[in-house]
Structure formats: structure tokens, C-alpha cells
C-alpha positions as CSV (number, residue, x, y, z in Angstrom):
1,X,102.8,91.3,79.6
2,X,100.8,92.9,82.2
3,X,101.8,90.5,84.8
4,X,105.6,91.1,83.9
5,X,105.2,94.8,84.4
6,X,103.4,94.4,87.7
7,X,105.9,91.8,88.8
8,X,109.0,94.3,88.2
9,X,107.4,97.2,89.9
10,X,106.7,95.2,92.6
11,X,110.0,93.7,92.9
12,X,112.0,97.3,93.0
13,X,109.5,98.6,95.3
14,X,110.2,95.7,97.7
15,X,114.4,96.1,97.1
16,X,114.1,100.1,98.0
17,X,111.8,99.4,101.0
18,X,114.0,96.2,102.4
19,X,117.3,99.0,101.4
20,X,116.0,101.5,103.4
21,X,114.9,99.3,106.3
22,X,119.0,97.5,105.7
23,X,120.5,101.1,105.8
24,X,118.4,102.3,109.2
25,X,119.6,98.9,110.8
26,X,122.8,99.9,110.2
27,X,123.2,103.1,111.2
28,X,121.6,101.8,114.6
29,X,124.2,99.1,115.0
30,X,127.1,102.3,114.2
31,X,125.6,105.1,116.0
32,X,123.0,103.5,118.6
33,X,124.4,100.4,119.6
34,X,127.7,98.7,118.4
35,X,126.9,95.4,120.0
36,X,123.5,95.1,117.8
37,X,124.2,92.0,115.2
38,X,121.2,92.1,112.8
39,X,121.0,88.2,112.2
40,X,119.6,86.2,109.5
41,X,116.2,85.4,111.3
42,X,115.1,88.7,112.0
43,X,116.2,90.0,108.4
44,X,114.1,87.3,106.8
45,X,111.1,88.3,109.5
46,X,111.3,91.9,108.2
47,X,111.5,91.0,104.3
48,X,109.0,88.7,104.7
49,X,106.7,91.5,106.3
50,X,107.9,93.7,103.5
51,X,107.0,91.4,100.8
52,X,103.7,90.1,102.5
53,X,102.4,93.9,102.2
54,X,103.5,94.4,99.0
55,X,102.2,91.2,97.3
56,X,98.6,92.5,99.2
57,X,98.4,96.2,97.8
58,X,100.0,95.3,94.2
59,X,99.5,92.0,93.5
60,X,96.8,92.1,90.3
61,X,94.0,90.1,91.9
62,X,92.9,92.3,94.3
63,X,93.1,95.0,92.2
64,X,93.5,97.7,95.5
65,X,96.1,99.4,93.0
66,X,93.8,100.4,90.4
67,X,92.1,103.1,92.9
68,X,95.4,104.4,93.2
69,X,96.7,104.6,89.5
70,X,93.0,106.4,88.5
71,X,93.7,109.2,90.7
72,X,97.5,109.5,89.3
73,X,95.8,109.4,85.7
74,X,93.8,112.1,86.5
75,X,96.6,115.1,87.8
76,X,97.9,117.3,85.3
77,X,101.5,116.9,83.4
78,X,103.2,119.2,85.4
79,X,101.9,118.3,88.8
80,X,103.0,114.4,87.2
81,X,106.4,115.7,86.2
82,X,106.8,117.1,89.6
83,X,105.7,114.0,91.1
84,X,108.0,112.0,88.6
85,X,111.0,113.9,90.3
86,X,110.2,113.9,93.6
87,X,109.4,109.8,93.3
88,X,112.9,109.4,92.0
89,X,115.3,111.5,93.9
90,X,113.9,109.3,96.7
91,X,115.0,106.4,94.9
92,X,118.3,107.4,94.2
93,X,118.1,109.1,97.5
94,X,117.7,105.3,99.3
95,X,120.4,104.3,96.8
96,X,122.7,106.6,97.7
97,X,122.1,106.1,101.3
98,X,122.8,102.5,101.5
99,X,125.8,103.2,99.9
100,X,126.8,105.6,102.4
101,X,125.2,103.6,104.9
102,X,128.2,100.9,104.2
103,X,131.0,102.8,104.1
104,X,130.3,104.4,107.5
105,X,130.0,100.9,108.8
106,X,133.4,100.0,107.0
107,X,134.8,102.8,108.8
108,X,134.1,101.6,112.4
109,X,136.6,99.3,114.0
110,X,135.1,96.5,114.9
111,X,137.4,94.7,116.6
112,X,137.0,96.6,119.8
113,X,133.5,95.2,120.0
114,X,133.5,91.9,119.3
């Protein structure tokens, strides 16, 4: 069950990070440069990075997590609460972004750049 728990935390981690990375690509390609075309190699170079450095800091076998999780066991409750919120308004913060992210690029007409 441990493994599962790791693998799931790992996995959202890597969606947010490769989000965030998407949504920053993006908004160069509406506001930088409108000729940019982010194509399929280079996305799977990034997530691959993204993954690679993921799978080294969390994966279970190198345990370089653990010296991070002691020092989270040890705050109190409220500095964890506060910690809890701030952790997830940037999740739905990246969430929201992407989303936003899109519809500025479906707002652009893109037929006067191609």
C-alpha cells in the first residue's frame, strides 16, 4: 500500500509541474512570440526531465524524501494547517491557470500567423 501512495503523489506532482511548465509555454507562444509551435519532441524532452527528477527525489529506494517528511512531522498543527493551505491554493492555483492559460490561446486568431 505504501508503494501505491507514493506512486499517486508522485504522479500529481509530475501532472501540476508538466501543467505549469504547458501553461508558461503557452502564454509565450500568445504574448512573446506567435510563431513559437511547441512540438511533440521537445514536450516529451521537458516531461521526460520532469519525471526523471521526480522519480530521483520520491521514488522509495532512495529514500531522499524521508529527510523531508521528518521535518514536516515535526511543525506544529497550525503552522501544518497553514502550510496545508498555502500547498493547495497553489494547486488549484496551476489548475486554474491552465485553464485560463487555454482560453486566452482560443482567443487569438490564428490564422494570421500561420
Amino acid at each position: 500500500m505504501r508503494f501505491w501512495s507514493h506512486f499517486k503523489t508522485g504522479l500529481t506532482i509530475i501532472f501540476l509541474e508538466i501543467w505549469l511548465v504547458l501553461s508558461l509555454f503557452i502564454y509565450y507562444n500568445v504574448f512573446i512570440d506567435r510563431y513559437f509551435r511547441l512540438d511533440k519532441t521537445l514536450f516529451l524532452i521537458i516531461s521526460t526531465i520532469i519525471i526523471a527528477v521526480n522519480v530521483y527525489f520520491f521514488n522509495s529506494s532512495t529514500d531522499k524524501w524521508i529527510f523531508y517528511k521528518e521535518s514536516f512531522d515535526k511543525i506544529s498543527a497550525r503552522k501544518n494547517l497553514i502550510g496545508g493551505i498555502i500547498v493547495w491554493s497553489i494547486i488549484i492555483l496551476i489548475i486554474i491557470n491552465l485553464i485560463f492559460a487555454f482560453y486566452i490561446m482560443g482567443k487569438v486568431d490564428w490564422d494570421e500567423y500561420r
